[in-house]
N, C-alpha and C positions, 0 to 999 in steps of 0.2 A: 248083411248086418249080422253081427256075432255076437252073444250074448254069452258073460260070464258071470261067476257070481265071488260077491267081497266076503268074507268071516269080519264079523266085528263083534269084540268083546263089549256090553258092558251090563253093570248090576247084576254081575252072575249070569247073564245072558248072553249065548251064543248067537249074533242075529246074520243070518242068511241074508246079504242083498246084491238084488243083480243090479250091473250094469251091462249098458249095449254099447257098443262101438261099430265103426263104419270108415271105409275113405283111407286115406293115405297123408301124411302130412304131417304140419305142428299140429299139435295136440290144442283143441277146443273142448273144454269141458262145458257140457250142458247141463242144468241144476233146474229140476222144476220148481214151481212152488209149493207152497206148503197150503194145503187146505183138504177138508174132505172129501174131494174127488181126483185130488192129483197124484199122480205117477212117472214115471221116465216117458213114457208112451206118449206122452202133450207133446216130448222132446219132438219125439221122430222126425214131424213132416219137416221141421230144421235141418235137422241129422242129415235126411235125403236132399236137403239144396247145400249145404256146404262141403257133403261127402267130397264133391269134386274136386276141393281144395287142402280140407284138412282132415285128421283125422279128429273124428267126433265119438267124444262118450258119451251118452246122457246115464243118470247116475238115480237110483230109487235113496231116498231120504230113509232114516231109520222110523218107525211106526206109522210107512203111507208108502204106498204100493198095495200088490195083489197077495204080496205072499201072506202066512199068516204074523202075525205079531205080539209079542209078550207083553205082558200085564203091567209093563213100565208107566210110572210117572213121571212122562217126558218134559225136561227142562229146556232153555237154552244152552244151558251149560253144556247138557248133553248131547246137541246137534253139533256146536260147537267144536268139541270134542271129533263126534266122528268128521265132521268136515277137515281138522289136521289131520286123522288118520288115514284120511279116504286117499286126500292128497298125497301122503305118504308110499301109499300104498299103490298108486298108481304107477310112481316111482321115475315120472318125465315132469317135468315143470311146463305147466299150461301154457302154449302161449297166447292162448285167451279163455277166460270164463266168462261164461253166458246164463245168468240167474233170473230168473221170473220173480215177480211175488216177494215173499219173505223170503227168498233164498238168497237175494239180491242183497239185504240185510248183514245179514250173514255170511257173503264174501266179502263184502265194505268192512266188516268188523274184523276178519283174519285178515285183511289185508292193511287195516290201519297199525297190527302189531306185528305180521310178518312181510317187512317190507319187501318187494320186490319176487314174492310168489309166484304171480304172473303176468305178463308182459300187456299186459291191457285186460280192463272189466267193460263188459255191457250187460245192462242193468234192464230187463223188461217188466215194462209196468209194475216197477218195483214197490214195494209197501212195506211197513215197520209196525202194523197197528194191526191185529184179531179183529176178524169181521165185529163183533160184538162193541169193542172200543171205539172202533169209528164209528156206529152208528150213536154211540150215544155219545162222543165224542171226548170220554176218558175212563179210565179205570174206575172200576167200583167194587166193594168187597162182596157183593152177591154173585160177582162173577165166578167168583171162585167157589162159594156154596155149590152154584152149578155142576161146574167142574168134578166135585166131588160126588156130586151125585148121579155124573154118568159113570163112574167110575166104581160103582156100587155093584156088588157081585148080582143081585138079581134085579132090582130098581133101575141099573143103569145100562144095562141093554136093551129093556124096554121104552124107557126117554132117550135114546141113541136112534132106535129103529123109528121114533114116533117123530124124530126130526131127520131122518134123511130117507123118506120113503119118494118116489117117485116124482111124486107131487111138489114135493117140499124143494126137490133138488130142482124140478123144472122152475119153479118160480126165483131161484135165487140165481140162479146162471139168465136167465132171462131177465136180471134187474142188474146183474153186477159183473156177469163173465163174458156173455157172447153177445154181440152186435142182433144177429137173426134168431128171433125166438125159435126158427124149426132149426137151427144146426144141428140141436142136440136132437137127431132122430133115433130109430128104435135101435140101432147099430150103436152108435157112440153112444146112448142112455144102457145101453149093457154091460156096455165097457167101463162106464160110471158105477156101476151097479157091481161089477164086482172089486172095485175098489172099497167102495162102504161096507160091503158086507162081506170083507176079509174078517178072518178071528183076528180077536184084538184089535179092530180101526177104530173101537170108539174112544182110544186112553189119547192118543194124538192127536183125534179130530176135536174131542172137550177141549185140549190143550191149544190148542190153537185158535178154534173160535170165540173159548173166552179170554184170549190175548197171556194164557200163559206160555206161549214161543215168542212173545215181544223180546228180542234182542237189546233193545232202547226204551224210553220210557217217554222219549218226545221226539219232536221236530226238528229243536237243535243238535242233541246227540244224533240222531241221522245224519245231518247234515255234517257234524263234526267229524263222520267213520270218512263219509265222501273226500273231506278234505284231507284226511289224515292218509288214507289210501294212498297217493302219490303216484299212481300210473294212468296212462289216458280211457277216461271211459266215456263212454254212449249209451245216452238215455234213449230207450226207447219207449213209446207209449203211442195210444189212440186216441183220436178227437172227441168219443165217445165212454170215457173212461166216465165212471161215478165221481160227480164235485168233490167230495170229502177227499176219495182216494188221489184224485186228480189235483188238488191242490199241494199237496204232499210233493207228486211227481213234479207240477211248476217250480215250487220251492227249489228242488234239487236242479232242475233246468237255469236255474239264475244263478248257482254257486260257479264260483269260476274253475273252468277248465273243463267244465261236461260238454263235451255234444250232445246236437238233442235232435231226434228224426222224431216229429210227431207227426204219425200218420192218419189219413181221412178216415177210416174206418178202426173201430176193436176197443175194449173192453177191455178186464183185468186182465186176458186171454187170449190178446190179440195176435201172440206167437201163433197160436195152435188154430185160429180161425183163418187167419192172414199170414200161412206162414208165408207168400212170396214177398209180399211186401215188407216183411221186417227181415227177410235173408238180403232182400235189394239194398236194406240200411245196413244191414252189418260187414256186408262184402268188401266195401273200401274201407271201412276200421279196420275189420281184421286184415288186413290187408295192408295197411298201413305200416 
């Protein structure tokens, strides 16, 4: 595995991000999701089952990764953004992307405008809604007070640190990400650990747990990226997904033209728990 790193301009900020590559082949882009303990790193144990076939990137999002990161007031817009340039800059035309989470969002949507990008999407337990929105199951303007107040030069890394301490983080991957509450043992809770407490993770983690990375605003605009997309995709997801999140995923399972491998085990995260089981689903798509 070889690991480079991208320049990306924006807001006056020069932002460092690596990606890893592997393997030989069409190009398979990998895109984690977006939440406060994720990174290119979820990618990997994928990366190591389809190296044999294709060449694999897995790619760090801009404000989520290990490195550190600037004081940015992370938009949609501005993921957005780096996702044309990332593409650009890679400089091969994918012949498949593979998006987790919100990332999954956010290929549907550059793909409903730049048609024909890449040659097929699979979508893993893909979502369009900030943990926060779903639980309460819509936007609310106190979300965004929040927001701002992690965002707060000495207030808001103290409310940052006082929601992702050890504890906090075991109980919400044990309710929402991984199937087996011990997955996350002292090895991967380390590895989690320095994800959140990179400089800078708390301006994109507020941004996204209070649903300000929502790409969409409902159910039918997701649905309407899927259908606009126009290349063959594959849903994938776990029997054990959370209702809220998982109704969402059936939703998109009944629009025409998706495959859909719903597997016996896995959570929001059922890539990185279950990677054989979702490389066994993806191998005759991609492939196809």
């Amino acid at each position: 595995m070889n690991t480079r790193e991208l320049q990306w301009r924006w807001q006056d900020h020069t932002i460092a991000l690596a990606f890893d590559e592997a393997g030989s082949g069409p190009l398979v882009l990998l895109l984690p999701a977006l939440s406060s303990i994720s990174t290119r790193a979820e990618m990997h144990p994928l990366m190591e089952r389809l190296a044999a076939q294709f060449c694999a990137i897995a790619l760090d999002w801009p404000g989520f990764g290990t490195a550190p990161r600037p004081p940015v007031r992370w938009t949609p817009d501005a993921l957005s953004a780096f996702l044309r340039d990332a593409l650009t800059t890679l400089g091969t035309r994918p012949h498949a992307v593979v998006a987790a989470g919100h990332a999954a969002t956010y290929v549907l949507a550059h793909a409903a405008t730049q048609t024909g990008f890449a040659e097929r999407i699979a979508l893993l337990a893909p979502t369009w809604r900030g943990p926060l929105p779903t639980v309460v199951g819509a936007q609310r303007t106190w979300f965004g007070k929040i927001r701002r107040a992690v965002e707060l030069p000495v207030l808001g890394p103290l409310l940052y640190r006082a929601n992702v301490s050890s504890f906090v983080i075991r109980r919400m991957v044990t309710g929402h990400v991984y199937s087996d509450p011990a997955w996350l043992d002292g090895a991967r809770l380390a590895q989690k650990r320095r994800v959140v407490d990179a400089e800078g993770a708390r301006f994109a983690s507020a941004a996204f747990v209070t649903g300000g990375l929502d790409r969409v605003a409902d159910r039918a605009q997701f649905l309407d990226l899927a259908r606009r997309a126009g290349v063959p995709m594959l849903l994938v997801y776990g029997e054990e997904t959370p209702p809220r999140s998982r109704a969402e995923m059936e939703a998109l399972a009944a629009a025409a033209g998706v495959q859909t491998a719903r597997l016996p085990r896995g959570k929001l995260s059922v890539y990185e728990e279950f990677p054989d089981a979702v490389a066994a689903a993806l191998r005759p798509f991609l492939a196809g």
